[in-house]
C-alpha positions as CSV (number, residue, x, y, z in Angstrom):
1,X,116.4,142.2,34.4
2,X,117.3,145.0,32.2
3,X,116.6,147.9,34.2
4,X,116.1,151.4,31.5
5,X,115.3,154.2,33.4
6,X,111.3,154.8,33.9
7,X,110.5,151.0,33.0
8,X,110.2,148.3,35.0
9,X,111.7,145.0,33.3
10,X,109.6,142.0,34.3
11,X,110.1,140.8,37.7
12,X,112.9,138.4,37.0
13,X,116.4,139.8,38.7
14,X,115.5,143.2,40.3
15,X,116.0,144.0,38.2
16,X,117.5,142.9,37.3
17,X,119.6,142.4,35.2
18,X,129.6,140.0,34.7
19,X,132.2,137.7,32.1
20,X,134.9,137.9,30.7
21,X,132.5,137.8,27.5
22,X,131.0,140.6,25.0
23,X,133.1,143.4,23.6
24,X,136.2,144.2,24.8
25,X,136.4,147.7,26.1
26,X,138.3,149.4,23.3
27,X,135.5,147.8,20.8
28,X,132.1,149.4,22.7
29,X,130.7,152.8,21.9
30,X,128.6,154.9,23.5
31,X,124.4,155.0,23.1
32,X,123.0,157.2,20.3
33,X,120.2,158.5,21.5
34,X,118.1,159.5,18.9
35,X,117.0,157.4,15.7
36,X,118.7,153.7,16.9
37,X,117.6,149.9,17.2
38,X,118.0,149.3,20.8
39,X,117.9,145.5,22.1
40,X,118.2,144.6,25.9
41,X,118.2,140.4,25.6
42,X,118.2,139.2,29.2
43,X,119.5,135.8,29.9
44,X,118.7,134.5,33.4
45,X,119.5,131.3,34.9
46,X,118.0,130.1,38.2
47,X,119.6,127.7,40.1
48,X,116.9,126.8,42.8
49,X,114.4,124.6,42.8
50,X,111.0,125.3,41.8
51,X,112.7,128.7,40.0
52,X,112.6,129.5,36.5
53,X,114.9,130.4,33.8
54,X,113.9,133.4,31.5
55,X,115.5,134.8,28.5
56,X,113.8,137.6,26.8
57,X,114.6,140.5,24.4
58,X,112.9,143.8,24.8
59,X,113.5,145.4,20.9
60,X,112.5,149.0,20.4
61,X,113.8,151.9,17.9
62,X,113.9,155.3,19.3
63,X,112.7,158.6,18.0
64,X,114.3,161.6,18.4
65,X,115.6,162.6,22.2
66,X,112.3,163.5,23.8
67,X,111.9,159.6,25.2
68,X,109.7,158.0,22.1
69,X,110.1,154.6,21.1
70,X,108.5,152.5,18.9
71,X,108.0,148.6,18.7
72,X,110.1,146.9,16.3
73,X,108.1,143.5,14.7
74,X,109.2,140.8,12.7
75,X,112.3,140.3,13.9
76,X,114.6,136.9,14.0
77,X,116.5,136.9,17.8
78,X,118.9,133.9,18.2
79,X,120.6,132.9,21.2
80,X,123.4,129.6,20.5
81,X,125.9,128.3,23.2
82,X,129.3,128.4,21.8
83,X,128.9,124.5,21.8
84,X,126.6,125.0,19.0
85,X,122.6,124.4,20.2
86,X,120.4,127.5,19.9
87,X,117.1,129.0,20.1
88,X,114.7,131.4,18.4
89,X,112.9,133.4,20.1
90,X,109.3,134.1,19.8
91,X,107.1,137.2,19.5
92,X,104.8,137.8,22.5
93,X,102.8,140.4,24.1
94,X,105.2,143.3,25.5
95,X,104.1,142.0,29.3
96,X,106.2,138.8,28.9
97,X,109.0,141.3,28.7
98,X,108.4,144.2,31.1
99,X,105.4,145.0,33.8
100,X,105.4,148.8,32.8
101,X,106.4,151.5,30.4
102,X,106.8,155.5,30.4
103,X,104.4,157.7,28.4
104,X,105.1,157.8,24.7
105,X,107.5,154.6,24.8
106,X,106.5,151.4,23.4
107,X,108.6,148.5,22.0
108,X,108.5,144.7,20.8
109,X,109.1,141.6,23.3
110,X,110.6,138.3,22.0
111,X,110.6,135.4,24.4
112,X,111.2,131.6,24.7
113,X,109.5,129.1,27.6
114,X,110.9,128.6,30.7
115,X,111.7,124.9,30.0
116,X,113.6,126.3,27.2
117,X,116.0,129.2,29.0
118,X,116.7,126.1,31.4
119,X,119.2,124.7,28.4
120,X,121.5,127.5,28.9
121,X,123.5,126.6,32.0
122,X,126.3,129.0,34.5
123,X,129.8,128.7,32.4
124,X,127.9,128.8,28.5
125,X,129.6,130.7,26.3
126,X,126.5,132.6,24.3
127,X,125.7,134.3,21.2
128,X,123.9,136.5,19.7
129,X,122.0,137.1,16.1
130,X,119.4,139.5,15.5
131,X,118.3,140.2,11.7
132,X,115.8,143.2,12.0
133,X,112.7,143.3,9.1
134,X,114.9,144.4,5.9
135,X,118.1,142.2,6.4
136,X,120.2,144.5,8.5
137,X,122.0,142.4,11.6
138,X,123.1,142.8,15.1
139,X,125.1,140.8,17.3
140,X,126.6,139.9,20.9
141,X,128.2,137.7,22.9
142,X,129.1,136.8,26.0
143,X,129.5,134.0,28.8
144,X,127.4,133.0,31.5
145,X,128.8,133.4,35.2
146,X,129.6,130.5,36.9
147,X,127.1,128.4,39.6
148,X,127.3,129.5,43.0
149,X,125.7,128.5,46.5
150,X,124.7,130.6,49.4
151,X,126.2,129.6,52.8
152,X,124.3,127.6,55.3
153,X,121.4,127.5,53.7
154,X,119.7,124.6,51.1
155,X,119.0,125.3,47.5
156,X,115.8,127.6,47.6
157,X,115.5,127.1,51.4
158,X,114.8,129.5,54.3
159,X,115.8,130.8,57.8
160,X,114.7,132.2,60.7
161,X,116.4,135.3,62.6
162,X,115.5,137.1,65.5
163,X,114.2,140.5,65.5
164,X,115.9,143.2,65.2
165,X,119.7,140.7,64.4
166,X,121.2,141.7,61.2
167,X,123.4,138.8,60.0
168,X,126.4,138.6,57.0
169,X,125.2,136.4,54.2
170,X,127.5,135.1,52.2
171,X,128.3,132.9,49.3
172,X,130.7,131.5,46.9
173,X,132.6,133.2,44.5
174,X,130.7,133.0,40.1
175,X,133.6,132.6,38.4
176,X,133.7,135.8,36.0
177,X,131.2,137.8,37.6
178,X,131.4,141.6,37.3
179,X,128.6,141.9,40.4
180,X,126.5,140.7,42.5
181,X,123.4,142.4,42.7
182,X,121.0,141.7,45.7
183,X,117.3,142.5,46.1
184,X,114.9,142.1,49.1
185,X,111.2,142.0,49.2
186,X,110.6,142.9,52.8
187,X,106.5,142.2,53.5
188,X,104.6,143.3,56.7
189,X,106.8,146.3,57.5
190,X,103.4,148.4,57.8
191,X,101.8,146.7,60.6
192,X,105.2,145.8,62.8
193,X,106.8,149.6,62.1
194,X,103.5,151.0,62.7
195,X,103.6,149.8,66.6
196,X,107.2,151.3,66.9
197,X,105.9,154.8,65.4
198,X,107.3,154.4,62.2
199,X,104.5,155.1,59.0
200,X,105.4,152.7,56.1
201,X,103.1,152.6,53.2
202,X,104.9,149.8,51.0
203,X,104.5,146.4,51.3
204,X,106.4,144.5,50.3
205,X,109.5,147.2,50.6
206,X,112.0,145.9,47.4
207,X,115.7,147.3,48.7
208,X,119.0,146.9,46.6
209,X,122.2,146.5,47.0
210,X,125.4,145.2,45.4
211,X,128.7,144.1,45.7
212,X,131.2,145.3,43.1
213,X,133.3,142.4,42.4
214,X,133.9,138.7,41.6
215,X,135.4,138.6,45.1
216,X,132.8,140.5,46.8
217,X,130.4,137.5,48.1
218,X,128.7,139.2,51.5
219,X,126.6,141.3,52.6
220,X,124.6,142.5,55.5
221,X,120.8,142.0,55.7
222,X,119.1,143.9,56.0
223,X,121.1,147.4,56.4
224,X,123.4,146.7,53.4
225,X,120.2,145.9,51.1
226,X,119.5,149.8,51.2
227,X,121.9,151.5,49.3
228,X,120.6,152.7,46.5
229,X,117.2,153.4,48.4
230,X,119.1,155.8,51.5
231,X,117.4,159.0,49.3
232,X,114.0,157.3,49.3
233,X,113.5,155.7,52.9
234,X,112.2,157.7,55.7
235,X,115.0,158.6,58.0
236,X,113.3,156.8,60.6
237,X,112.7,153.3,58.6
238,X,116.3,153.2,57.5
239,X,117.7,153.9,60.4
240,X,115.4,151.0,62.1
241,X,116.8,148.8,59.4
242,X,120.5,149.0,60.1
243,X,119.5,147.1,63.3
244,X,116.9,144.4,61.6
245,X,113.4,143.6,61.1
246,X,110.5,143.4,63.3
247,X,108.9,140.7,64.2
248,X,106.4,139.1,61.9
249,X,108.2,140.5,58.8
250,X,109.3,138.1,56.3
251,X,111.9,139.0,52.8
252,X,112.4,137.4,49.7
253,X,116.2,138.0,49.2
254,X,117.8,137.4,45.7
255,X,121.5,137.4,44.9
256,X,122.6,137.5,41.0
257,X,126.0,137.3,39.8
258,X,125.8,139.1,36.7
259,X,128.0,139.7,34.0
260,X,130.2,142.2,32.8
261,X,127.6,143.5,29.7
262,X,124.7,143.5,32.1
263,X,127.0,146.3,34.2
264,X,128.2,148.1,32.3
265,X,124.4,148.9,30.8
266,X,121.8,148.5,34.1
267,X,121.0,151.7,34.8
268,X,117.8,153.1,37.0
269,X,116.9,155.8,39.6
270,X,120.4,155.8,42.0
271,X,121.1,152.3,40.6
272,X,124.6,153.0,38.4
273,X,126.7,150.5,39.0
274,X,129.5,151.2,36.7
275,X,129.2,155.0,36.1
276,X,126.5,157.4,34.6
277,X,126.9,156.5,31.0
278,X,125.6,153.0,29.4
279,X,128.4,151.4,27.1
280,X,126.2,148.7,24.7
281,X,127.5,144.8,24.2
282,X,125.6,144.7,20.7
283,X,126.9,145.7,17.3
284,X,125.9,146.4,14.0
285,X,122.8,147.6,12.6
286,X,122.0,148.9,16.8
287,X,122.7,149.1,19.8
288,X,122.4,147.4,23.1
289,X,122.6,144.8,25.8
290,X,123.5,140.9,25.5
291,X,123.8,140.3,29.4
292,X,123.3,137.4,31.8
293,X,123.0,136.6,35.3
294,X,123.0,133.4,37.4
295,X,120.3,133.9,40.2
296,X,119.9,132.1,44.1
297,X,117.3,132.5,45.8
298,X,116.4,132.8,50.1
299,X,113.7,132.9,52.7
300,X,113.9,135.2,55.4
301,X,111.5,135.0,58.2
302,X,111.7,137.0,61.5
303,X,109.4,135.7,64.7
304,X,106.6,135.0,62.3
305,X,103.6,132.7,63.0
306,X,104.3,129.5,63.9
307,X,101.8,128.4,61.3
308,X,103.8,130.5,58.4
309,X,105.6,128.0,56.3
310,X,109.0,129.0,57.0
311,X,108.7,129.2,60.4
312,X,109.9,125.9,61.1
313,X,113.1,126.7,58.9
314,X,116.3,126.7,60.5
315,X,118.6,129.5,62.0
316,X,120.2,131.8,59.5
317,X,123.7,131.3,59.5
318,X,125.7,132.9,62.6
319,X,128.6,135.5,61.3
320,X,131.8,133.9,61.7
């Protein structure tokens, strides 16, 4: 996921939304804010089972520098692998591109099937073409990180941890990431924190973290997850979660090796992963993001009904 600052970008990666792809640093500028073509064109690749692929563009033109932006129609968004097979991407209602929008923003969504974002696999070099109503052009490129597995743990699986047991999870190393970014959905904190004194009032509770660099492949779940959310969290919950999760609590847990364009322009809230400013991956006629992540997948389940489907999964993995 794109994430712009007061919209919400489709559930796909966090948020989402680094290789040796794109511009090279001397050739990017910095946004415009007023009066531009902005396009944030997502590419995600799953790599579990039973997971979809997504690639969507989110196209809008601002107005002026009070936050306005308008939807920009009729235009022709092609993705092509380097190796030379391509896609053109569809018009759509602006939910197939992001869940919600600030007041007085609007913009266009462009989208291709699931079955068809599966064709672009971790390593593809990409490319980008947009010709906006009129003629004028924009373009980007960049290249897919590289596949990756999580440790002890099968392809879209799940495991089981004791309460309140924080464990490392760790994977391999995407060749030419730029990040990792990791997400977890945390469901039933309400009920199990409420016994221990401790008011919660979402469910699920969506914490982020990352790791800032190809090399960086571990993190600790769940205290790690929180970084970006320490100035949100109740003193008490985060405190609570640098020890572990109660029982019957359960997390969704994503990790997504993204690429250098997604980086340097994913901004939200605390979420700034390379520095306050965005620096665009698109030229020409706008501005931009051409990014890409490649996205696993895990199950967390702590002391949870025996009937819940995972809780017959096997141990998370034991820190080394």
């Amino acid at each position: 996921m794109a994430v712009g600052v007061g919209r919400r970008i489709r559930r796909g990666v966090v948020l989402v939304l680094v290789a040796v792809g794109g511009c090279d640093l001397d050739e990017v500028t910095l946004v415009d804010p007023t009066d531009v073509v902005v396009a944030e064109v997502i590419l995600q690749v799953a790599q579990d089972p039973g997971d979809e692929s997504r690639l969507t563009a989110f196209v809008h033109r601002t107005v002026g520098a009070g936050g306005t932006s308008e939807p920009v129609p009729g235009a022709r968004i092609i993705v092509s692998k380097t190796s030379g097979a391509s896609v053109e991407l569809a018009e759509r209602d602006i939910s197939y591109c992001v869940a919600t929008l600030p007041e007085l923003a609007d913009g266009s969504c462009y989208w291709t099937t699931p079955m068809v974002a599966a064709g672009f696999r971790p390593g593809d070099g990409i490319e980008l073409y947009i010709e906006l109503p009129g003629g004028a052009v924009m373009r980007g490129a960049t290249t897919v990180p590289g596949a990756f597995a999580l440790h002890g743990v099968p392809p879209g699986g799940a495991c089981t941890l004791p309460a309140d047991t924080s464990f490392d999870l760790r994977w391999d190393v995407a060749a030419g990431a730029w990040a990792y970014v990791n997400e977890a959905a945390i469901r039933g904190l309400p009920d199990a924190m409420a016994l221990r004194g401790i008011q919660v009032t979402e469910d699920p509770l969506h914490l982020l973290g990352v790791s800032i660099s190809e090399a960086d492949t571990s993190i600790i779940f769940p205290g790690e997850f929180g970084v970006f959310n320490r100035f949100e969290l109740e003193r008490d919950l985060a405190t609570a979660l640098q020890s572990g999760l109660p029982p019957l609590t359960e997390a969704d847990v994503s990790i997504a090796a993204a690429d250098r364009n997604w980086v340097n322009w994913v901004r939200g809230g605390n979420f700034n992963p390379s520095g306050q400013v965005r620096l665009p991956s698109i030229t020409g006629a706008g501005t931009g993001v051409f990014g890409a992540v490649v996205l696993r997948r895990l199950g967390i389940a702590v002391e949870v009904d025996p009937a819940h489907p995972w809780a017959s999964s096997p141990p998370c993995p034991s820190t080394p």
